[in-house]
LUMPA-301113 format. One record per atom (N, C-alpha, C): atom name; x, y, z. Coordinates in nm, 3 decimals, decimal comma. Example, Ala and Ser with C-alpha at 12.3 -4.5 7.8 and 13.67 -1.06 7.14 Angstrom:
# LUMPA-301113
R	atome	xx	yy	zz
R	N	1,319	-0,569	0,780
R	CA	1,230	-0,450	0,780
R	C	1,320	-0,330	0,780
R	N	1,285	-0,225	0,708
R	CA	1,367	-0,106	0,714
R	C	1,290	0,003	0,787
# end
This chain:
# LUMPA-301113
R	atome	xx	yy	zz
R	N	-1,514	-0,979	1,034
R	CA	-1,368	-0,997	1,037
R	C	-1,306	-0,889	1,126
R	N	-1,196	-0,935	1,175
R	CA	-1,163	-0,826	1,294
R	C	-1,065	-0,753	1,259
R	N	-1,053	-0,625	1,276
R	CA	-0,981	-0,512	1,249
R	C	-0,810	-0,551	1,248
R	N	-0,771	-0,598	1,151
R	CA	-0,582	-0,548	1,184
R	C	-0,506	-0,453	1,222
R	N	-0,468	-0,490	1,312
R	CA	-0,361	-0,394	1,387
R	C	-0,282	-0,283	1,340
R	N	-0,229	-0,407	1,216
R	CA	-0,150	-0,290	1,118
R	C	-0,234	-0,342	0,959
R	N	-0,259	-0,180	0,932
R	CA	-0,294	-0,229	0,787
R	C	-0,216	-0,107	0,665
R	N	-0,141	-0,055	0,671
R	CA	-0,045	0,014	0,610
R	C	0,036	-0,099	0,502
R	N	0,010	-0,101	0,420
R	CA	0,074	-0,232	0,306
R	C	0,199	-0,217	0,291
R	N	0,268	-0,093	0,370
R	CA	0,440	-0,068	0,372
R	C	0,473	-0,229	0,440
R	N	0,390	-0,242	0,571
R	CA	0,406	-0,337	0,631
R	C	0,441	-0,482	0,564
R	N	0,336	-0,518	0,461
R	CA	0,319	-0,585	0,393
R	C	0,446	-0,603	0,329
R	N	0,471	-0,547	0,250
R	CA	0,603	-0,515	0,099
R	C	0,736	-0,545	0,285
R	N	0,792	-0,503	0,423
R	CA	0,856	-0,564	0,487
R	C	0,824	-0,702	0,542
R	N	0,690	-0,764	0,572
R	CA	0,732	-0,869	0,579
R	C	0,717	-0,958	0,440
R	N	0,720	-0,915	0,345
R	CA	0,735	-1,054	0,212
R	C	0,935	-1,039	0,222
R	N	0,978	-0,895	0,222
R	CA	1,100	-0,902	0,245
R	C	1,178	-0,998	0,307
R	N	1,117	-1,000	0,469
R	CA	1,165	-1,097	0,571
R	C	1,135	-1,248	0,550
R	N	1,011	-1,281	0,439
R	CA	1,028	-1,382	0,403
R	C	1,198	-1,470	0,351
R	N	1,287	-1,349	0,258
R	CA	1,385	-1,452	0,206
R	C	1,483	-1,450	0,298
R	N	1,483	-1,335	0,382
R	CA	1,590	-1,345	0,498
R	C	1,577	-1,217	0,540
R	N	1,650	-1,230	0,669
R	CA	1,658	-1,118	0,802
R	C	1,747	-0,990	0,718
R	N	1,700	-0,880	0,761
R	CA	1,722	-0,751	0,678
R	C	1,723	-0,602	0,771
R	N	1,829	-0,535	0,766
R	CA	1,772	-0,428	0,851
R	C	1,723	-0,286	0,732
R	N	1,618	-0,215	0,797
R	CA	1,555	-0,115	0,743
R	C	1,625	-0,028	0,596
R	N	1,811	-0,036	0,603
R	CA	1,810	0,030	0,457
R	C	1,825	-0,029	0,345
R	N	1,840	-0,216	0,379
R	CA	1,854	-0,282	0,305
R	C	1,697	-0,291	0,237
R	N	1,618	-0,334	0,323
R	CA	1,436	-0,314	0,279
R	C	1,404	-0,243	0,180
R	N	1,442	-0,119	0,217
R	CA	1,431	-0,014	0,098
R	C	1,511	-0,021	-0,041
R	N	1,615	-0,039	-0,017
R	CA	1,730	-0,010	-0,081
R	C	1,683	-0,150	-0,217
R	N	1,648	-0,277	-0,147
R	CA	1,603	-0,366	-0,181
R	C	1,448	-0,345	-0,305
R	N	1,341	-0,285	-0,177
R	CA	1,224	-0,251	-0,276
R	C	1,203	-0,127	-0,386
R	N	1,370	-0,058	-0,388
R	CA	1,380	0,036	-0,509
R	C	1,434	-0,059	-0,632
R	N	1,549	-0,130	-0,578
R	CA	1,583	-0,229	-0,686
R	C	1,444	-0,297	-0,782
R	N	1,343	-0,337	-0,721
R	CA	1,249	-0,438	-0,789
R	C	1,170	-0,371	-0,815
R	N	1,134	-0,227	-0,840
R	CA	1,075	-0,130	-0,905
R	C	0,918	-0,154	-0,797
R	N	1,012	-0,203	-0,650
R	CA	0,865	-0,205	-0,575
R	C	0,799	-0,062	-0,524
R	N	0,858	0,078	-0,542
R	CA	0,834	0,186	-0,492
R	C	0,690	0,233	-0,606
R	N	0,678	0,102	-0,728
R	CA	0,541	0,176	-0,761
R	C	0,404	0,133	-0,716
R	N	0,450	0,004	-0,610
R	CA	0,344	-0,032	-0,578
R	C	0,323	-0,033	-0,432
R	N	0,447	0,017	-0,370
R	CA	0,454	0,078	-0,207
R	C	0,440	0,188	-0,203
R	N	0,452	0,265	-0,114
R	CA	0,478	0,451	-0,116
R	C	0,643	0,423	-0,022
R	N	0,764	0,430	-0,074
R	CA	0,869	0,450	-0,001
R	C	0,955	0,538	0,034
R	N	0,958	0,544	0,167
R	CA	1,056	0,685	0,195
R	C	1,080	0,614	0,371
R	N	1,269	0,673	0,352
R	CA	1,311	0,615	0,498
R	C	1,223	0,642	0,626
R	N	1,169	0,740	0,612
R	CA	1,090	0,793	0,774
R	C	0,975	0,728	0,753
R	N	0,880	0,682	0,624
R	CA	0,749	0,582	0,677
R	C	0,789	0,464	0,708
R	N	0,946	0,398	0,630
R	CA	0,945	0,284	0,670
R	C	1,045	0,224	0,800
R	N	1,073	0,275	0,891
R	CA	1,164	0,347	1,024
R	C	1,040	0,324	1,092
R	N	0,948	0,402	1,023
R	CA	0,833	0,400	1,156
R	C	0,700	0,277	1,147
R	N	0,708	0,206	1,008
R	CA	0,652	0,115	0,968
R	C	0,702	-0,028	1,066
R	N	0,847	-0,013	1,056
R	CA	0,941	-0,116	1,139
R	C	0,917	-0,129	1,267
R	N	0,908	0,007	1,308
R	CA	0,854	0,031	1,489
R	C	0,722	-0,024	1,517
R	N	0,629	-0,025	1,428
R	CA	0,520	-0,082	1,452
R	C	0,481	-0,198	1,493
R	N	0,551	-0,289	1,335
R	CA	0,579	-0,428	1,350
R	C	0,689	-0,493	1,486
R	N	0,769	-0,436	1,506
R	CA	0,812	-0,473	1,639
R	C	0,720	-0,465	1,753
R	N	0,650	-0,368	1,775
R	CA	0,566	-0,355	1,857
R	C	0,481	-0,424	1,901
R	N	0,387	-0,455	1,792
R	CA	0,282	-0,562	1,776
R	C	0,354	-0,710	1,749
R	N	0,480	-0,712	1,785
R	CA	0,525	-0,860	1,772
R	C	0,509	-0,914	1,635
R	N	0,503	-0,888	1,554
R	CA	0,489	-0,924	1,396
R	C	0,672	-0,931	1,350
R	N	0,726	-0,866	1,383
R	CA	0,916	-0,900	1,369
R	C	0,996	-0,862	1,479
R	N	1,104	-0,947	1,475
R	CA	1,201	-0,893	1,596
R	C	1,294	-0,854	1,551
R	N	1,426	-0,814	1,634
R	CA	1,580	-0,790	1,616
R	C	1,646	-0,914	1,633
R	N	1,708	-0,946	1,558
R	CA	1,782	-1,099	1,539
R	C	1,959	-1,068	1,575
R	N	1,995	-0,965	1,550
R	CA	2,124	-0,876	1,526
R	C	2,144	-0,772	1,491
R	N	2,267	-0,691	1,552
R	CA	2,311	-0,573	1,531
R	C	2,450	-0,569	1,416
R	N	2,431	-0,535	1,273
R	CA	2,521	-0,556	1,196
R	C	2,590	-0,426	1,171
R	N	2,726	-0,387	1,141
R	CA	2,831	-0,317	1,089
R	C	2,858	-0,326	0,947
R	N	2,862	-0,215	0,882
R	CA	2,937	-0,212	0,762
R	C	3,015	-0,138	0,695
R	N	3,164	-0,167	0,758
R	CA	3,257	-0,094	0,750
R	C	3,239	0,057	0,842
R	N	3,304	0,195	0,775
R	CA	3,236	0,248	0,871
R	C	3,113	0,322	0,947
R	N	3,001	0,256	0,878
R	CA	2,831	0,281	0,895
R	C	2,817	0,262	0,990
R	N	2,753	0,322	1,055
R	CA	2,689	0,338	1,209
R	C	2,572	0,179	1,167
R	N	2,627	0,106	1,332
R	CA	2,547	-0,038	1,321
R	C	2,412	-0,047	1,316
R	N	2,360	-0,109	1,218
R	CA	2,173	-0,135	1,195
R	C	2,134	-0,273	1,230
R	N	2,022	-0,233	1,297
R	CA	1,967	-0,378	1,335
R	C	1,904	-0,448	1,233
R	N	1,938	-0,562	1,249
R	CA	1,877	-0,659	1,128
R	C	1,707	-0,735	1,216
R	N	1,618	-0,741	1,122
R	CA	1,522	-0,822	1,170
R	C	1,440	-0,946	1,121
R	N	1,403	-0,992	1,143
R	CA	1,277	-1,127	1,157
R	C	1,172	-1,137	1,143
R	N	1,094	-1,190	1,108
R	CA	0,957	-1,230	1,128
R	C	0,948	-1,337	1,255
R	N	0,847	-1,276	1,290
R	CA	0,788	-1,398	1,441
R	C	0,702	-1,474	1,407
R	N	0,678	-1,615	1,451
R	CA	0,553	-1,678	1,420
R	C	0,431	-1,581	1,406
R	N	0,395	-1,514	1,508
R	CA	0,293	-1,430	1,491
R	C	0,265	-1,384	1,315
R	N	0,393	-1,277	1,323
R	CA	0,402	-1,228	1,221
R	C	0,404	-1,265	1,063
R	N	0,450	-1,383	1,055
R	CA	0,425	-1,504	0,961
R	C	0,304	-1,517	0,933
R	N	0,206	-1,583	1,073
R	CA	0,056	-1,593	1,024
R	C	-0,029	-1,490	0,966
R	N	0,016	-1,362	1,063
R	CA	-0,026	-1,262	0,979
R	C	0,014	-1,209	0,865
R	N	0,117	-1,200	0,795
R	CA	0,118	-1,144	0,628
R	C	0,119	-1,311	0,572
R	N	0,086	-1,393	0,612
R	CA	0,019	-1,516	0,489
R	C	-0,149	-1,458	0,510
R	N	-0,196	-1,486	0,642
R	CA	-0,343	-1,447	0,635
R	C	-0,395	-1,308	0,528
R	N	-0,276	-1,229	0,552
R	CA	-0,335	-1,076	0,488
R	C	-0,350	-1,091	0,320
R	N	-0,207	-1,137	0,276
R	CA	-0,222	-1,164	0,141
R	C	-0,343	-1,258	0,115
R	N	-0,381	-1,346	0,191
R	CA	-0,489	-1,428	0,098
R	C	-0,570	-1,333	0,124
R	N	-0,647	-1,239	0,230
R	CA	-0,756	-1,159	0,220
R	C	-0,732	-1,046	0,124
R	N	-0,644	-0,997	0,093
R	CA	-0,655	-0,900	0,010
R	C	-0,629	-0,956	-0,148
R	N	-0,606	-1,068	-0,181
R	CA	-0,644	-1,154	-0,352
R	C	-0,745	-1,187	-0,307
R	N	-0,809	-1,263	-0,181
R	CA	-0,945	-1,293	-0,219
R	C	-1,078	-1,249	-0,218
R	N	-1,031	-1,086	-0,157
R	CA	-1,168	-0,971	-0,157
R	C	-1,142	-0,865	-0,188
R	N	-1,249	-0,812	-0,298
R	CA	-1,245	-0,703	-0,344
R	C	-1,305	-0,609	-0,290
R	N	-1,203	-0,497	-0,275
R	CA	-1,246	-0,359	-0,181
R	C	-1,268	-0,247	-0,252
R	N	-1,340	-0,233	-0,220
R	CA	-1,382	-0,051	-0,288
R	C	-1,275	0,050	-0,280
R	N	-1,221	0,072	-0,320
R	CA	-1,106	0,171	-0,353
R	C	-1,107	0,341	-0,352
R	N	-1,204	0,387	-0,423
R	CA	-1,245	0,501	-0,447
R	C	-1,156	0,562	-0,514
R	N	-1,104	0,521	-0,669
R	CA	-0,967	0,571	-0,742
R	C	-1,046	0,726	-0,765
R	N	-0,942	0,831	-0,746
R	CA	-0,947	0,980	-0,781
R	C	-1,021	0,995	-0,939
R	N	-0,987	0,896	-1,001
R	CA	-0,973	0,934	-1,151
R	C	-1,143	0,906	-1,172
R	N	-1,141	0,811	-1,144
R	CA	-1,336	0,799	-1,154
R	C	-1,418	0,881	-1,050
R	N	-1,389	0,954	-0,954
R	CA	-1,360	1,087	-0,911
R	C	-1,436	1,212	-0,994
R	N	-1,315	1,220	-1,066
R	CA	-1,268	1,324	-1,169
R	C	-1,397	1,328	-1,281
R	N	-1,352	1,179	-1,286
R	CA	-1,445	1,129	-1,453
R	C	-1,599	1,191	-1,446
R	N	-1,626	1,144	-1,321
R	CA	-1,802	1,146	-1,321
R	C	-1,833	1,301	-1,335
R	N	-1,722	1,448	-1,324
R	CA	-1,779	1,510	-1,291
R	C	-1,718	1,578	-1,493
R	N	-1,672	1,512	-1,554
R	CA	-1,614	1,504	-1,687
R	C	-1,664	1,665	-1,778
R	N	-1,826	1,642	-1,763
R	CA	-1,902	1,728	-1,809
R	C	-1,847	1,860	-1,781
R	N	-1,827	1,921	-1,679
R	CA	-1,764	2,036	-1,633
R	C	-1,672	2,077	-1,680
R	N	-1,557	2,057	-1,750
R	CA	-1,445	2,113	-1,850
R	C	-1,507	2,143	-1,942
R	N	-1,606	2,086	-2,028
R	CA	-1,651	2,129	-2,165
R	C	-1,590	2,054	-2,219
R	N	-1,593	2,036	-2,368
R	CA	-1,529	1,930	-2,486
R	C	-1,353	1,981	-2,506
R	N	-1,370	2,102	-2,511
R	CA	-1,236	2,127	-2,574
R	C	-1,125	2,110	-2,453
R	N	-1,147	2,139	-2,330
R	CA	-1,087	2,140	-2,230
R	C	-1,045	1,960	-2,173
R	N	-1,212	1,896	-2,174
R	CA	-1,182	1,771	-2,157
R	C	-1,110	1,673	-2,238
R	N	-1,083	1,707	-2,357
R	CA	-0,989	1,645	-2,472
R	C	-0,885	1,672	-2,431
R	N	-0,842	1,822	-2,411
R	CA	-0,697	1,863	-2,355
R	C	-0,640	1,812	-2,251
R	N	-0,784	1,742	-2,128
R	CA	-0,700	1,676	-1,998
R	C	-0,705	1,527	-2,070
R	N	-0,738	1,504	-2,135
R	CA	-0,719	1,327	-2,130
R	C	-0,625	1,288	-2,217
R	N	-0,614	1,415	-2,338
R	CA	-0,508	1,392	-2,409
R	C	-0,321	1,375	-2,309
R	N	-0,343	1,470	-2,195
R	CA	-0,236	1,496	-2,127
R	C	-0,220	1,336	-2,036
R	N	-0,342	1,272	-2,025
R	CA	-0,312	1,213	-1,930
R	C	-0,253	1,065	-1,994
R	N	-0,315	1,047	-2,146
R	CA	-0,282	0,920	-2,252
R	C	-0,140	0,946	-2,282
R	N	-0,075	1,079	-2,258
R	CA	0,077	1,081	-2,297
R	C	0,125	1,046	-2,149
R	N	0,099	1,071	-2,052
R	CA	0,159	1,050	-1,922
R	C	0,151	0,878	-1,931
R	N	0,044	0,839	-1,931
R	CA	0,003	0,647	-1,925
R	C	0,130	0,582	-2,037
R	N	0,111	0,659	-2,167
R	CA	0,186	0,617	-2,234
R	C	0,322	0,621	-2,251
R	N	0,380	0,708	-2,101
R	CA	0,517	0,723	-2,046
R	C	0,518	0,579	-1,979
R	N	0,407	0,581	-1,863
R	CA	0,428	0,452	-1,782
R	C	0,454	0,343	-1,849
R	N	0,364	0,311	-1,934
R	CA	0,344	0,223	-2,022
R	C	0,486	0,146	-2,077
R	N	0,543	0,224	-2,118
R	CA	0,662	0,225	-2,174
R	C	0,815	0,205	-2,131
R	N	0,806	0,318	-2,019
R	CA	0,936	0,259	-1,883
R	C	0,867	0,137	-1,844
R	N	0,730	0,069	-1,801
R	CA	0,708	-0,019	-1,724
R	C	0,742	-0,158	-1,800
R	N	0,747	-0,121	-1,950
R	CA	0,764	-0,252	-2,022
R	C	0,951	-0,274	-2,018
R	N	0,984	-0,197	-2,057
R	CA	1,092	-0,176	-2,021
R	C	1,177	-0,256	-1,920
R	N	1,110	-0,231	-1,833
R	CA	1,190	-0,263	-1,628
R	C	1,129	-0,386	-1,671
R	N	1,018	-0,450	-1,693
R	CA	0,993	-0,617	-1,715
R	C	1,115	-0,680	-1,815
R	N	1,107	-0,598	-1,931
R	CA	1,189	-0,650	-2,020
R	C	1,327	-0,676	-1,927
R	N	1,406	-0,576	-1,894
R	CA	1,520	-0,584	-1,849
R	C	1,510	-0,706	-1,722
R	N	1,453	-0,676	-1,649
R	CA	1,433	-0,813	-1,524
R	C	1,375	-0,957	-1,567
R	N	1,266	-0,946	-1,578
R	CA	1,198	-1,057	-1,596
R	C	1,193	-1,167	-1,753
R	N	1,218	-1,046	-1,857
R	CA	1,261	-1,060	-1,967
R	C	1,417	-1,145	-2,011
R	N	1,494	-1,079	-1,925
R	CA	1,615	-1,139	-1,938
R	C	1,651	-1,262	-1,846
R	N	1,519	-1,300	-1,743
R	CA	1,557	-1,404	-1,666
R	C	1,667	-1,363	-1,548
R	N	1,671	-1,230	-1,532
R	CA	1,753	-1,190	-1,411
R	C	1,648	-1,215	-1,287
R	N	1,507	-1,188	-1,297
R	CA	1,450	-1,219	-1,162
R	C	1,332	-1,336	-1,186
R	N	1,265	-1,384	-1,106
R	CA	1,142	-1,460	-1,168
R	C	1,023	-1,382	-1,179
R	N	0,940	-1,412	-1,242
R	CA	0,856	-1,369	-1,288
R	C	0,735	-1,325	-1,150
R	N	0,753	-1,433	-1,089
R	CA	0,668	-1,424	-0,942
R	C	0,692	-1,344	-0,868
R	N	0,831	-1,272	-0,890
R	CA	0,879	-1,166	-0,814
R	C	0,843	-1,023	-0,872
R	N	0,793	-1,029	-1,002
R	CA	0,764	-0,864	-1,045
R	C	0,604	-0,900	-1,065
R	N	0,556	-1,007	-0,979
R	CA	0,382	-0,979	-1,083
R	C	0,305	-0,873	-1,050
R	N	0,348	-0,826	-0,958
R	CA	0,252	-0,688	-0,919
R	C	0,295	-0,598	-1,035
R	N	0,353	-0,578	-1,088
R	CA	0,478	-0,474	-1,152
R	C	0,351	-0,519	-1,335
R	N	0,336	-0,595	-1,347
R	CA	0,282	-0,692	-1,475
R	C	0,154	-0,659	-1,409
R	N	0,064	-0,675	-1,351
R	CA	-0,115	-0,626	-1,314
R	C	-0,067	-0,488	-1,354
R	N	-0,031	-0,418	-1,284
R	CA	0,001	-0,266	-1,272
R	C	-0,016	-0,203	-1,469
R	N	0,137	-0,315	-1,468
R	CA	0,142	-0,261	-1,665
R	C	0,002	-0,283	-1,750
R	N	-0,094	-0,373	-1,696
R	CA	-0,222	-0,410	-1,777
R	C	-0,307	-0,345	-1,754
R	N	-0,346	-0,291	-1,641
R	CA	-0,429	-0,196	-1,582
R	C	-0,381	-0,083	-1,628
R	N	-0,235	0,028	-1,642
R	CA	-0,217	0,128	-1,727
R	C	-0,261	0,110	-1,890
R	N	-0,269	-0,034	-1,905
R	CA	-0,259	-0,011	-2,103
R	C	-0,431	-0,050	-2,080
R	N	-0,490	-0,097	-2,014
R	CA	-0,639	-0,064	-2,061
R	C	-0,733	0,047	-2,000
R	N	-0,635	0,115	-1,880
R	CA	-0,680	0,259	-1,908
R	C	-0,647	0,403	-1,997
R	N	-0,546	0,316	-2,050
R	CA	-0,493	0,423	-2,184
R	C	-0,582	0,363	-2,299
R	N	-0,659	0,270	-2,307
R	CA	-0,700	0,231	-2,463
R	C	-0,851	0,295	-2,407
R	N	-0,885	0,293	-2,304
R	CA	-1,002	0,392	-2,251
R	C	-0,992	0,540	-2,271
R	N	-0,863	0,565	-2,262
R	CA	-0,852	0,714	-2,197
R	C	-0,868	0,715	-2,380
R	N	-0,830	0,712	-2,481
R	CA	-0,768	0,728	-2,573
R	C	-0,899	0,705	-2,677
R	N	-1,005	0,619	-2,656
R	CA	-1,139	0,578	-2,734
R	C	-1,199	0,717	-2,680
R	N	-1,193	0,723	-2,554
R	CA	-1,302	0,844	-2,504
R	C	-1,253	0,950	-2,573
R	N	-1,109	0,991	-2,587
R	CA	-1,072	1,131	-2,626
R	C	-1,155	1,129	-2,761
R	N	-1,120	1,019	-2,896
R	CA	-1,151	1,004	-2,978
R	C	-1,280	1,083	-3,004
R	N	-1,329	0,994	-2,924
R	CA	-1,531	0,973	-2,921
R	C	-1,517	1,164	-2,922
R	N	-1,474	1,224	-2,819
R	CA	-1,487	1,316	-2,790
R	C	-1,458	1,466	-2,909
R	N	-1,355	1,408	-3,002
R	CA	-1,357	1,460	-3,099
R	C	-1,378	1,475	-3,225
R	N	-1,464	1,369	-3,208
R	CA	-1,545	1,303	-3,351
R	C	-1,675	1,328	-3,354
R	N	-1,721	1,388	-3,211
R	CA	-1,873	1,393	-3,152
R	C	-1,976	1,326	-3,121
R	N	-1,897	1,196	-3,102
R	CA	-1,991	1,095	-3,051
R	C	-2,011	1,080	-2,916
R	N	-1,980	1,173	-2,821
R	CA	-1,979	1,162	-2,693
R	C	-1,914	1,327	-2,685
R	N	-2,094	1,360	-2,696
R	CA	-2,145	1,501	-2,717
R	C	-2,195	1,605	-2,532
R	N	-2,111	1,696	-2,508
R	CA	-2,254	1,795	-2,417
R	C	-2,317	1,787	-2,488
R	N	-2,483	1,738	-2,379
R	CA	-2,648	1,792	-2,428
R	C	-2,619	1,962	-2,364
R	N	-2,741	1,987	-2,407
R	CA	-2,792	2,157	-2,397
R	C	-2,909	2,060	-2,241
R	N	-2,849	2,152	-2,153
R	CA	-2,916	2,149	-2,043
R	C	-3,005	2,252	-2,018
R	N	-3,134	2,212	-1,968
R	CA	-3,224	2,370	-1,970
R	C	-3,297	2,308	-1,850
R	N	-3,320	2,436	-1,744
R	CA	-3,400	2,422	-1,654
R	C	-3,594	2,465	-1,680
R	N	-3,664	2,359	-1,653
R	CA	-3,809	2,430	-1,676
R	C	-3,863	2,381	-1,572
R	N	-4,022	2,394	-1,564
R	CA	-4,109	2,446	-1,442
R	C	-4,084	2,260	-1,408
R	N	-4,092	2,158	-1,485
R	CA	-4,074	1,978	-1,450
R	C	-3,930	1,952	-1,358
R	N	-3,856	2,083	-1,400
R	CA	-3,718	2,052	-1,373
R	C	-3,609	2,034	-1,440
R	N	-3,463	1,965	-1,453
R	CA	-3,394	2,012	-1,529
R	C	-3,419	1,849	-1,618
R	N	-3,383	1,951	-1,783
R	CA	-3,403	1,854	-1,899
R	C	-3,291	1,898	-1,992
R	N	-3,233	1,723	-2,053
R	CA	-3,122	1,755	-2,141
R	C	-3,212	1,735	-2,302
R	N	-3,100	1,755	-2,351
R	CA	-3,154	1,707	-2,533
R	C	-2,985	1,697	-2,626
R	N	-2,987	1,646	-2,687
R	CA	-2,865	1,616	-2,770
R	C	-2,861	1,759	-2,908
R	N	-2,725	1,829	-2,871
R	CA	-2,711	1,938	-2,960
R	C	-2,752	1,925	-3,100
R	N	-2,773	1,997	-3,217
R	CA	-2,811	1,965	-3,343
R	C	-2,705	1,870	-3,435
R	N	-2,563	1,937	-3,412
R	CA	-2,508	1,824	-3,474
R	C	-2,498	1,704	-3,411
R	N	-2,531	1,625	-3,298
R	CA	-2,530	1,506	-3,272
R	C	-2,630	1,445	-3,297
R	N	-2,756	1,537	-3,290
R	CA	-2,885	1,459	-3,375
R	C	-2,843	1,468	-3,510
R	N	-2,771	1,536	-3,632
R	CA	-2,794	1,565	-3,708
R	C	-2,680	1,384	-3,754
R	N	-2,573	1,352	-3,656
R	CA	-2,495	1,231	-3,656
R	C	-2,523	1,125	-3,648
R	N	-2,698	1,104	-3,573
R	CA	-2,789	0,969	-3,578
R	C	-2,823	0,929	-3,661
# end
């Protein structure tokens, strides 16, 4: 498959924009803060200024008009081009229909788990099941209020809904492990180096828990 031109998903989140109509750059934004799209974009005026320059570039949107509002210095409004059309329909089906390796930080983190020790590693996961369980909570929230009340459709926040399911089954993870962790079922072995090399064994009270 051949390399895209642009693959920055800011891109993406402007042209689904330009799908419902022609828009200039502070409406975009201004727009993807409204739909609580800044948790699934990274947004800020200078990436997406320069996100815009791109897509013009590569012919993916044009300038359709120069609009006024009141006394605001005039912003150009833009388009999608045929081009640009084929490409964010093509992109979205490749990115629902293949799964990419990601490399999330947190499984990162996880694998190297052992290294805090028990008491320390309870203390980070405990911190991190109250943080999830912040998200968790505003995120049900912003559905409730939008999608809940029938102010937007549902097709319009589903990223927003994966997002909320993926936080609540890494909080029912984060939250079994802490458990495990303080109940001692998911014990440090005693690591010892000998002449074979290095060998673990399960501490006395976790054998003493079998």
């Amino acid at each position: 498959m051949a390399k895209r031109k642009i693959s920055n998903t800011l891109a993406l989140a402007v042209l689904g924009l330009l799908q419902e109509r022609s828009m200039h750059p502070y409406e975009m934004a201004s727009t993807l803060r409204e739909r609580h799209k800044d948790s699934s974009f990274k947004v800020n005026s200078g990436s997406l200024y320069d996100t815009v320059e791109a897509l013009v570039r590569h012919g993916w949107i044009e300038p359709v008009e120069t609009a006024r509002d009141g006394r605001r210095p005039e912003r150009t409004v833009y388009a999608p081009t045929a081009l640009g059309q084929d490409e964010f329909v093509r992109w979205v089906d490749e990115l629902v229909r293949t799964p990419v390796a990601e490399y999330p930080k947190f499984l990162a983190a996880i694998s190297y788990l052992g290294a805090l020790g028990p008491e320390r590693a309870a203390d980070a996961l405990a911190g991190r099941a109250a943080e999830l369980g912040r998200r968790v909570e505003e995120t049900s929230a912003v559905l409730a209020e939008t999608v809940g009340s029938g102010r937007v459709p549902r097709l319009f926040m589903i990223e927003v809904e994966c997002a909320l399911h993926a936080w609540e089954a890494e909080l029912a993870w984060t939250r079994r492990t802490l458990a495990e962790i303080r109940d001692g079922s998911l014990y440090w072995p005693r690591v010892e180096r000998t002449e074979q090399g290095w060998t673990w064994s399960a501490p006395a009270a976790a054998e003493g828990a079998k």
